[in-house]
N, C-alpha and C positions, 0 to 999 in steps of 0.2 A: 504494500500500500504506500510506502515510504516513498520507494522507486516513481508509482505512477502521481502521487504527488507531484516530485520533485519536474517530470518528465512534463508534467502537465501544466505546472507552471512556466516552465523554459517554451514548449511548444507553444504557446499560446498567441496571442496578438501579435507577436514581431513580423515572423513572417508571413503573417496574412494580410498585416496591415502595411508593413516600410520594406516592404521589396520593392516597388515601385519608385521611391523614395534613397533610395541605394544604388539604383539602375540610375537615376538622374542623376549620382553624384560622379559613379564612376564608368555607366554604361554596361557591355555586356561581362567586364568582369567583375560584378556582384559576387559572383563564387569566391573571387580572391577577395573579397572587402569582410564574405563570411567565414574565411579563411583561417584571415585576422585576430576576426574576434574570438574564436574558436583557440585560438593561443592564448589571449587575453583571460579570458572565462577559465580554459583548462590550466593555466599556472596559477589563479584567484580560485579554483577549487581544489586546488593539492594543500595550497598553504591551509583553508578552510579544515579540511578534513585530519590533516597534523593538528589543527588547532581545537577543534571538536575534539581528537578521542582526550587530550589533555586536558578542556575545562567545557566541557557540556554544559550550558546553560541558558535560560530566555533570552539573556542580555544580549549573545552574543557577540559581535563584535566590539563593541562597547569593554565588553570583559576581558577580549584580547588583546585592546588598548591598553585596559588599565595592568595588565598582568609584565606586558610587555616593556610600557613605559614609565607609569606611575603618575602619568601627571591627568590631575583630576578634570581641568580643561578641555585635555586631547581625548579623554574616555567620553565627555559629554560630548563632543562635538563630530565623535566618530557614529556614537549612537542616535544622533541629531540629523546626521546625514542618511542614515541607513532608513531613517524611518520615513524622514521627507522622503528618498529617492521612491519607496516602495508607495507613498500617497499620491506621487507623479506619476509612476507607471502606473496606478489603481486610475489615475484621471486621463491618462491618458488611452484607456483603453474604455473607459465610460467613454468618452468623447467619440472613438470613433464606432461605438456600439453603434451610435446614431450616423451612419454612413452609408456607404454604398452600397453594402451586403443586409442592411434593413429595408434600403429602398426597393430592393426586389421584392419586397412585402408592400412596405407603405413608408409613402413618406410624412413622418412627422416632424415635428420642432426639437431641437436641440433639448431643450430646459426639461418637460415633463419626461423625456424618456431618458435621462439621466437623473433625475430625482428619483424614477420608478426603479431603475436598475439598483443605483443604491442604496436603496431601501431594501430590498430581495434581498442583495446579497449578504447586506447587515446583519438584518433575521437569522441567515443563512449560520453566518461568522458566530452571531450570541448564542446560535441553540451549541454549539459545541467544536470541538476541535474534529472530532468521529464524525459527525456529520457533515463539516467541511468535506475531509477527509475522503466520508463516499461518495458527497455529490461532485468530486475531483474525479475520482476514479472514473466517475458515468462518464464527465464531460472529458477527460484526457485519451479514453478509446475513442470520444466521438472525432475529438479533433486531429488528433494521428491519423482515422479512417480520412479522413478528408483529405490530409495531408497525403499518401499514400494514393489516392484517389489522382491528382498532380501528378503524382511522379507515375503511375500507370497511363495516363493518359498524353501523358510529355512524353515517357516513352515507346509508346503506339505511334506515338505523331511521329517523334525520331526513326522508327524501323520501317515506316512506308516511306518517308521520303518527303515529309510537308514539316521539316524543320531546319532549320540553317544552324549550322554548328560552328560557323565560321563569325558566328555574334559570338563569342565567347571571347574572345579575342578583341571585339570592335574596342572602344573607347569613346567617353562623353567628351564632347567641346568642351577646351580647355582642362583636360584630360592631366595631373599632375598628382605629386607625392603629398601634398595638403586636400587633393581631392579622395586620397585613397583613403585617407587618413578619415577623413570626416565620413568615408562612407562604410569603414571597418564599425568608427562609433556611432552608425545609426544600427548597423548590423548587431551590434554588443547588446543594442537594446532588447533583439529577441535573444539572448540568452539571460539577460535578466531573472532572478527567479532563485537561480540556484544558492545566492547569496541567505535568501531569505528561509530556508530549510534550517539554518540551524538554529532560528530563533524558537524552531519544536524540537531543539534535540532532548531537552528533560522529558517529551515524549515517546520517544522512541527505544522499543526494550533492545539491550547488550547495543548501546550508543555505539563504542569503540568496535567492536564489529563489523556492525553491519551501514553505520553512515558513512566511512570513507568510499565503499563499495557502491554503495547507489548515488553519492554526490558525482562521485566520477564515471558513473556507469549512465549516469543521465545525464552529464555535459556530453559526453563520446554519441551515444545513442543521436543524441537533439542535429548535433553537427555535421551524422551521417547525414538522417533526413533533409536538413537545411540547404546542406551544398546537393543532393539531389534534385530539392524542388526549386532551388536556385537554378541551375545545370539546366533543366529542362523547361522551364519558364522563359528565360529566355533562350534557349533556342527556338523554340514555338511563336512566342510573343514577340514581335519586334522591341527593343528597346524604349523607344518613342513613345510606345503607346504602356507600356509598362510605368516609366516614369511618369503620366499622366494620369494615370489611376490609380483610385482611393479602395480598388479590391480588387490586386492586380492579378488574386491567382484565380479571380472568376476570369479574366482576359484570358487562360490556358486554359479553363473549363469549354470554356464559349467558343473558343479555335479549334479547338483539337479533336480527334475521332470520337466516336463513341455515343455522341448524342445525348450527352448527360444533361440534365434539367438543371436547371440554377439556381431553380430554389430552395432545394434542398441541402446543395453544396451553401449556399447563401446561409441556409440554417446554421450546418456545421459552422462555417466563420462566426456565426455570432455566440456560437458558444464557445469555442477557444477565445474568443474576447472577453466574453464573460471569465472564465475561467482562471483566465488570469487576473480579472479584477477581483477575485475574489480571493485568489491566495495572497494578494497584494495584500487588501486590506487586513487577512488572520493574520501574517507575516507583522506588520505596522501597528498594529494595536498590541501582539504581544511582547512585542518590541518596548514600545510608550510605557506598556504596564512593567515590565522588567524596568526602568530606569526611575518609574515614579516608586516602586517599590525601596530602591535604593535612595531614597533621597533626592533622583536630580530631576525631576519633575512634580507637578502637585500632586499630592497626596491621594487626592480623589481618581486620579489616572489608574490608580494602583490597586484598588476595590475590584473586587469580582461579586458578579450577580447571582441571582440564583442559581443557574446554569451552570455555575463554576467560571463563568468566563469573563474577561472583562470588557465587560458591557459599556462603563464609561469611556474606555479607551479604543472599542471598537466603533461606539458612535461619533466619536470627538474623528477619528481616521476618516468615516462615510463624508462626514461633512466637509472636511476641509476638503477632500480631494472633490469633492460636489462643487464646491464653488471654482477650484482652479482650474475645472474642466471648464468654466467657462472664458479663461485670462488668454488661452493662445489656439491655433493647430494642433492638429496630434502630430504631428511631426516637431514641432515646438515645444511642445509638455515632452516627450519622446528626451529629446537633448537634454533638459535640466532633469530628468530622471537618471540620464548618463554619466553628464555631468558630479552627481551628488555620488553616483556609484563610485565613478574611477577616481575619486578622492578618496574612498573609503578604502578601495581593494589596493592602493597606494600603502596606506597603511597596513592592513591586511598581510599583505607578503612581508612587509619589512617585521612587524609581530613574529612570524613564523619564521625568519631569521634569526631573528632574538632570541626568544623563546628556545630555539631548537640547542643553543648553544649552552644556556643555563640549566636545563630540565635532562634528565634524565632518559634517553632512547628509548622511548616505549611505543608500541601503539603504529599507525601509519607514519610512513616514512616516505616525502618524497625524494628526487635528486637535491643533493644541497645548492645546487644551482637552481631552480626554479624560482624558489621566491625571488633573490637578488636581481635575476634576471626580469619578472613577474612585475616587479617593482619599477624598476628603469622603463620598461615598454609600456606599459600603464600611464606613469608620468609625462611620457614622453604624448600618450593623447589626451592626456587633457592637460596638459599644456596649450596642445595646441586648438583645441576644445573654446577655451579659453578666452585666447587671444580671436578667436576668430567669432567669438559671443557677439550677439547683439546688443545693443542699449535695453533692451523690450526682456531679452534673458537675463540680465544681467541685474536688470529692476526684479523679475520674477525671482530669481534666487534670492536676493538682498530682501526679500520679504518674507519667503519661507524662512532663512537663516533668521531674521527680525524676531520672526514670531513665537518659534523653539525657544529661542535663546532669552526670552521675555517669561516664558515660562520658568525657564532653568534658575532666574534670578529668582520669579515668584516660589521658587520651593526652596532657595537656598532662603531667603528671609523667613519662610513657615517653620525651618529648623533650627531657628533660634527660640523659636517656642514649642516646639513639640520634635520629636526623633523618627526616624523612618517608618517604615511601618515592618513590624517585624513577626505578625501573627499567620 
């Protein structure tokens, strides 16, 4: 169940929604941009899973800071970033709920059908972490079949002869190393997901076991699928018309042999969108509540509901990300979700550097080169992430960052009168 979790948040809205969006950055080699990210992901899940069998816990990366570093700062601000990144992909994947693969149903308004969505999946989140859990599992076959679906029908098109394999190779205008770059980190954003698995590892029986095997066993699994339904999307699809559309692997549905209906593949997309809106939000609330449990958020973040679950910190997640889905694009929310990530996994491998050097060899082990390395190459895009921000992202993040860190002070001041919560 762990597995198809993990698998089903990674598969989710990336590649159904920003292939198009990746094809416009770098053209037909999208495969190398998922290439990339698939380096990126796979050295930020070794250091993870070194890091997990040694301190399993909700907070997680937050605790890998603080174990790593010590400095009280850098642990809030690692666990600040992890949660926003996970309320941005949660809005960014509301956002394009209401898109092109709805419109094959109906077209309605932005606002009601994002309020409804995260409403559901709130519900969803409160009634329990098991009940997430199965309603993942339902929607992670649905959205693999779909996926699958692409690569059977891109490769029918390939073997008659109504595909060009020679787009593989093409190039977007103005085709460069800051192009590839940007469009590895739109690619990063569908592997997104896997970070946030370990915020259930005090869920998961014999932790040290069995999560380094499926963290890694579902970054490998995601990457095969990706670069296949990359590979054959655009061979089938023209480039042009890929980069123009907001559900670009209906454009390989709709070309290709077989005569498949669209509305049904339409369905499947909305539920890998879903899908991952929805681990987003378990992910991001129990995140919040791990952090307000320690003192570095309000107090009430930290409460659990009936259900066992925390219900303040799951609706406080619905909401914000409610509202930010309406501040940009999904391809704009998309980037400050990346953005907030490769700051974190920055840290992240440097952690599992450290860490590896003072603590005793137990447990998953990767090369000692990965993190170090893990770390450089990560830096190395959102640096350039960064510098190539908009004013419009740049405002966006300075208000997410704002508003965290507004809290953080409001709990540091509530522990001059009162101590964490320690029941």
């Amino acid at each position: 169940m762990l597995l198809l979790l993990v698998v089903g948040d990674i598969l989710g809205a990336g590649i159904y929604l920003l292939l198009g969006d990746v094809v416009a950055e770098v053209g037909g080699l999208a495969w190398l941009a998922f290439a990339l990210a698939f380096v990126l992901a796979g050295a930020a899940a070794a250091s993870y899973a070194e890091l997990v069998t040694r301190h399993p816990g909700a907070a997680g990366t937050a605790l890998y800071a603080d174990k790593a570093f010590g400095r009280e700062w850098l642990t809030f601000a690692v666990g600040a970033a992890v949660a926003l990144s996970a309320v941005s992909t949660a809005a960014t994947t509301m956002r394009a709920f209401a898109g092109d693969y709805l419109r094959e149903f109906v077209d309605l308004p932005l606002v009601p059908v994002t309020v409804l969505l995260a409403t559901l999946l709130g519900l969803v989140a409160v009634r329990g972490i098991e009940l997430s859990a199965r309603v993942n599992v339902v929607m992670t076959l649905i959205e693999l079949g779909g996926l699958l679906v692409v690569i059977v029908i891109g490769g029918a098109a390939i073997s008659q002869g109504d595909a060009d394999l020679d787009r593989l190779s093409s190039t977007s205008e103005g085709f460069g190393v800051g192009a590839l770059v940007a469009g590895a980190a739109l690619a990063f954003f569908a592997f997104l997901g896997f970070e946030d698995a370990v915020h259930v590892s005090e869920e998961v029986t014999d932790v040290r076991r069995t999560f380094p095997r499926v963290l890694l066993g579902a970054v490998l699994l995601t990457s095969v699928v990706y670069l296949a339904v990359t590979v054959v999307a655009v061979a089938v699809v023209p480039p042009d018309v890929l980069s123009g559309s907001g559900g670009p692997l209906l454009e390989v549905v709709r070309r290709g042999p077989g005569d498949v209906a669209l509305r049904p593949f339409s369905a499947v997309a909305l539920v890998a969108v879903a899908n991952t809106s929805l681990f987003a939000m378990v992910a991001a609330s129990r995140l919040l509540f791990g952090m307000a449990r320690a003192g570095q958020l309000p107090r009430g973040l930290g409460r659990l509901g009936s259900t066992g679950t925390p219900v303040a910190a799951t609706v406080t997640v619905a909401g914000v990300a409610t509202v930010l889905t309406f501040t940009a694009a999904t391809s704009a929310l998309a980037e400050t979700a990346v953005v907030l990530l490769l700051a974190v996994l920055v840290i992240v491998n440097l952690a599992a550097a450290v860490l590896r050097r003072r603590a005793e060899q137990h447990g998953f082990l990767a090369p000692a080169w990965v993190a170090p390395v893990g770390a450089v190459a990560t830096a190395a895009v959102l640096v350039h992430e960064l510098v190539t921000a908009s004013a419009t992202e740049w405002l966006r993040l300075g208000a997410l960052i704002g508003g965290i860190a507004t809290l953080g002070v409001a709990a540091r001041l509530a522990l001059a009168t009162a101590p964490p919560i320690t029941d």
